[in-house]
C-alpha positions in Angstrom: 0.0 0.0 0.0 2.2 3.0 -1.7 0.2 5.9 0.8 0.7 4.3 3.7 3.6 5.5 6.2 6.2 2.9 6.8 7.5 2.4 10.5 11.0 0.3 11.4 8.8 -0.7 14.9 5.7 -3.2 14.6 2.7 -2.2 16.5 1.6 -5.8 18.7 -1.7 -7.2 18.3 -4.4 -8.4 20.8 -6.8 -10.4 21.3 -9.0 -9.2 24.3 -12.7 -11.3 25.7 -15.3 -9.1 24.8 -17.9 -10.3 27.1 -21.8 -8.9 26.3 -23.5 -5.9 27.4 -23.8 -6.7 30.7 -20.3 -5.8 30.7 -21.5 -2.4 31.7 -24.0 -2.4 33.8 -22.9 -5.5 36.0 -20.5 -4.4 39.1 -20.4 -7.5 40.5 -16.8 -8.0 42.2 -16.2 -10.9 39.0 -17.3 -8.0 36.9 -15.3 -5.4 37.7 -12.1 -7.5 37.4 -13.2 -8.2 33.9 -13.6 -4.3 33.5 -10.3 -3.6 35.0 -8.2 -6.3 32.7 -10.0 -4.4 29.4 -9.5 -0.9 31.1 -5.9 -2.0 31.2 -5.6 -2.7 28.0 -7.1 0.3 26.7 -4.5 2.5 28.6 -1.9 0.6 27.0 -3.0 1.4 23.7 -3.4 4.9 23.9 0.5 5.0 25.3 1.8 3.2 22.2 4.4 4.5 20.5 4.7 5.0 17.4 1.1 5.7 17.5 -1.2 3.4 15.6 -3.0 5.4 12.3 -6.1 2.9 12.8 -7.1 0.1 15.1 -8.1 -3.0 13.0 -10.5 -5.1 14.0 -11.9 -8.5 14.1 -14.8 -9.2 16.1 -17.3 -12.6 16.6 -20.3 -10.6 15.5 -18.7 -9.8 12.4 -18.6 -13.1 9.5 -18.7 -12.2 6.3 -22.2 -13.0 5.1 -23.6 -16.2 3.3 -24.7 -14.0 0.3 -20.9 -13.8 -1.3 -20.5 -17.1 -0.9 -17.6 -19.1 0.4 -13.6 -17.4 0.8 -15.3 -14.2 1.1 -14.2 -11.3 3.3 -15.6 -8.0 4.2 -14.3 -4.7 4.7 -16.8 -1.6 6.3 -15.7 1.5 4.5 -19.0 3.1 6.1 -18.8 6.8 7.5 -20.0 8.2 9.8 -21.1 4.3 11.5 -23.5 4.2 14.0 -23.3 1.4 16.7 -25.5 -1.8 16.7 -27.4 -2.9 19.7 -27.1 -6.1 18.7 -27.8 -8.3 21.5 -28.4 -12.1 22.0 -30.9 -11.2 24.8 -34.1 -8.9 24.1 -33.5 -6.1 26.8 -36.4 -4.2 25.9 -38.2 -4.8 28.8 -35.9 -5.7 31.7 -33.0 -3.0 30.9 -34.9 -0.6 27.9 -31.5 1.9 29.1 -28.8 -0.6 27.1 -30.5 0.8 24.1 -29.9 4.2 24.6 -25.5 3.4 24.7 -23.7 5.3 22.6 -19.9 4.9 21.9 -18.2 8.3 20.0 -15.7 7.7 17.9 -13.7 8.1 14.5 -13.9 6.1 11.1 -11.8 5.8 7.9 -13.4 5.2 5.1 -9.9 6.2 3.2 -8.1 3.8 4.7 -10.3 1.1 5.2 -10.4 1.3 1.3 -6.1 0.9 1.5 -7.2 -2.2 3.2 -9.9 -4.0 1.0 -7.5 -3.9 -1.6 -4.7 -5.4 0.5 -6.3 -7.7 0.6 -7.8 -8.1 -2.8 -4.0 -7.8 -3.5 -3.0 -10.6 -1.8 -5.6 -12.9 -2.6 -8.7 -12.7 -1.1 -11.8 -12.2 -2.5 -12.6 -9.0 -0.6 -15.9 -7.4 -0.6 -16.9 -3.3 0.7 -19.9 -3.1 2.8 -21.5 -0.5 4.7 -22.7 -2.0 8.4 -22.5 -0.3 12.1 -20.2 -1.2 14.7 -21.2 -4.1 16.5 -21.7 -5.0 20.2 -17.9 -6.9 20.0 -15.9 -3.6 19.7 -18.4 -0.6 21.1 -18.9 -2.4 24.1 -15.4 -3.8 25.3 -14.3 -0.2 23.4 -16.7 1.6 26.0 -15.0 0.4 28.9 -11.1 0.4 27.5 -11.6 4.0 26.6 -13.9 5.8 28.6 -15.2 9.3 28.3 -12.4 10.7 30.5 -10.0 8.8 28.2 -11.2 8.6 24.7 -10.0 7.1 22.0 -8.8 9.0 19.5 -7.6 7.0 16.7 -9.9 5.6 13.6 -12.0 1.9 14.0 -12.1 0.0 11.1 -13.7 -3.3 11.2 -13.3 -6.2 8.6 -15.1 -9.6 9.1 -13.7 -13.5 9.5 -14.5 -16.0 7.0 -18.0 -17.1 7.2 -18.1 -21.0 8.0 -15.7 -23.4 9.6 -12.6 -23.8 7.8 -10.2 -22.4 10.3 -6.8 -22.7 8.0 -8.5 -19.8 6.1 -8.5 -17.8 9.3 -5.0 -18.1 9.4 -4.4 -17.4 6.3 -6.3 -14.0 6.6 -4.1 -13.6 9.6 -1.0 -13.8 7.9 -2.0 -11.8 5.0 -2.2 -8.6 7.8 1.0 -9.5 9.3 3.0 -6.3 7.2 0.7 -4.0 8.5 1.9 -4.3 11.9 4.6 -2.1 10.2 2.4 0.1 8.6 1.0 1.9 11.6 -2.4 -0.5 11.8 -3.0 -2.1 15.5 -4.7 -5.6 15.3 -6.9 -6.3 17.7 -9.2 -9.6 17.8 -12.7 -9.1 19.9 -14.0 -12.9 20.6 -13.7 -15.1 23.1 -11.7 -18.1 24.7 -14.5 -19.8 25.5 -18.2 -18.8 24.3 -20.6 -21.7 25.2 -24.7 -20.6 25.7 -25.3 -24.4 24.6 -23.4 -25.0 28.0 -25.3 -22.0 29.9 -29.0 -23.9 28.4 -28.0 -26.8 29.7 -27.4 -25.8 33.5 -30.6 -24.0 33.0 -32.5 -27.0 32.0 -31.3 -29.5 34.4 -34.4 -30.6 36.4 -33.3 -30.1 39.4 -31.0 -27.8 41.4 -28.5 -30.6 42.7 -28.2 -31.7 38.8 -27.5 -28.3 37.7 -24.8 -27.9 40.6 -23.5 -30.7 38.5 -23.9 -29.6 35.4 -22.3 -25.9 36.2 -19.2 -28.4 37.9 -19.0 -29.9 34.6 -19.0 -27.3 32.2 -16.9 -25.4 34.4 -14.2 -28.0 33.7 -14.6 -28.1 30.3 -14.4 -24.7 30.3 -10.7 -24.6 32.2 -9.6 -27.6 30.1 -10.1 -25.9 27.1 -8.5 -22.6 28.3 -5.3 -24.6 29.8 -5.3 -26.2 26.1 -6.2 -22.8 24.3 -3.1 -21.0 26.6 -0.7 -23.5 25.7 -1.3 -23.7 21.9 -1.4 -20.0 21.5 2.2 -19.2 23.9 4.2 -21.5 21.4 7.2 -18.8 20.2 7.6 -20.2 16.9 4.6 -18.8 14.3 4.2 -22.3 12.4 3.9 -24.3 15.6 1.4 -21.8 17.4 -0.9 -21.8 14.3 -0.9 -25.8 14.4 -1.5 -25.9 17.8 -4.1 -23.3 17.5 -5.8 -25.4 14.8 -5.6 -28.8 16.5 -7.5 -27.8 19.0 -10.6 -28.2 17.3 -10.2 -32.1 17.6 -10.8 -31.6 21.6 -14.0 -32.6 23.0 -13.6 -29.5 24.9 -13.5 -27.7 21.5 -17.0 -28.3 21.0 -18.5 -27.8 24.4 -16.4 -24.5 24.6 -17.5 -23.2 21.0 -20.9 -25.0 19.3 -19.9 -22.1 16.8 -16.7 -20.7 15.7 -17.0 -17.3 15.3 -15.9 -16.1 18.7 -12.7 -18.0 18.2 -12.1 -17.3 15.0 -11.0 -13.5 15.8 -8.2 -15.4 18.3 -6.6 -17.4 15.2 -6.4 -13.9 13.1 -4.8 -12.2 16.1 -2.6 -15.1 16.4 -1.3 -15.3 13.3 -0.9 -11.4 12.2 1.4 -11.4 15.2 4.0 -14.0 13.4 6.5 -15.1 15.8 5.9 -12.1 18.0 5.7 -12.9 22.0 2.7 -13.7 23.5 1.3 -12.5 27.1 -1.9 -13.0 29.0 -3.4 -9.9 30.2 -5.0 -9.3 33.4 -6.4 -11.7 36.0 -7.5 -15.0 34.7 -11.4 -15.5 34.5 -13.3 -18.4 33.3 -16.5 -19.1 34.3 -19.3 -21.6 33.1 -18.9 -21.9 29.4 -16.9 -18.3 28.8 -13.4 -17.6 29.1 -12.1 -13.5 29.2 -9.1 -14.6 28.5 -6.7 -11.2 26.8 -3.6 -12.0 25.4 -1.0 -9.3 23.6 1.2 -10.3 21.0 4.3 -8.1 20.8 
């Protein structure tokens, strides 16, 4: 990309647990740890330097759509964006206010544009859409950059790979890896472990001493496949992490721990824009039944 500023120091990536909107209206103690880990994170971005031109993101509420078909990927060059309430949950009635959030911030359409054909450039069948920001950056954005600290550099969002071929994740991953050097920030918005199939099921046990034992279960899934997620993903050398990154799916943990792939699927681009960069968990270490807000930085 001839317009874009070359730097001699790579910008890290990160991959950070996104949690839902209740993110920001729950102050539970487990809660507010969550909070402060992002918070955290958010500080550290803003003291970068060289200072990223855009933050680049990848979030598990952003696939490509079925429409294009197949290989497909999807860059927002909308501008101004408003942001999507779009929730799993219909809040209408219990919590009307979570419809009323707002997040501020900056687009570029320009260089969202550099982007898309980036990556038509390497490859990829690359599509330009026009969509809002969705709940896995304006939420986990709200809290790592808060009104007293804003942030002030660009958002600009492109989707995963529809589907569940996760070698092409990687691919897209390492496709992005040079524009570590060009001033973008990385940043995958998913999470370790994203299970409601797991949540139903501790719901539905019929009683309350079988869904003590059901939550004990799933809780253990749950830290298995986080142990096995952490030790995949801290490999140093680049071709190793990727293949332990994508053997995981052969776990029976895998399943319980993602019935769908697209809040993992943020994770493997993170991992593999990084290259062989270090890796570091962020934070204090939560997993609970069927979620992991597990943060990692890649530098």
């Amino acid at each position: 990309m001839s317009s874009t500023i070359k730097s001699s120091q790579s910008l890290p990536t990160y991959f950070i647990g996104h949690a839902g909107v209740g993110l920001l209206f729950d102050y539970r103690p487990r809660n507010a740890i969550v909070q402060a880990n992002l918070r955290n994170i958010g500080e550290e971005i803003l003291s970068l330097s060289p200072r990223p031109k855009a933050l680049v993101v990848f979030s598990g509420h952003f696939e490509a759509g079925e429409i294009h078909g197949p290989g497909v990927i999807e860059v927002n060059v909308k501008s101004p964006t408003h942001i999507q309430h779009d929730f799993v949950n219909d809040f209408h009635d219990s919590k009307p206010f979570v419809y009323e959030y707002d997040w501020p911030h900056q687009d570029a359409p320009e260089l969202a544009a550099q982007l898309w054909d980036h990556l038509r450039r390497a490859g990829f069948k690359a599509k330009r859409v026009e969509r809002g920001v969705d709940h896995g950056v304006w939420v986990p954005f709200k809290v790592m950059f808060p009104d007293e600290k804003p942030l002030d550099i660009p958002v600009i969002q492109i989707s995963t790979f529809h589907g569940y071929d996760l070698e092409s994740q990687i691919r897209l991953g390492q496709a992005l890896q040079s524009l570590r050097h060009d001033g973008y920030l990385i940043v995958g918005s998913g999470m370790a472990v994203h299970s409601f199939d797991s949540i139903d099921e501790i719901i539905d046990a019929p009683t309350e001493e079988a869904r003590e034992a059901t939550r004990v279960k799933v809780l253990a899934e749950s830290r298995a496949f986080d142990t096995h997620l952490r030790a995949a993903v801290t490999k140093k050398d680049a071709k190793e992490r990727n293949e332990a990154l994508l053997k995981l799916e052969t776990l029976y943990e895998f399943k319980r721990s993602h019935p769908t792939v697209e809040h993992f699927t943020p994770l493997l681009v993170a991992a593999a824009a990084a290259g062989d960069a270090e890796v570091e968990a962020l934070g204090v270490d939560i997993v609970d039944p069927g979620f992991s807000y597990l943060n990692l930085r890649f530098a």
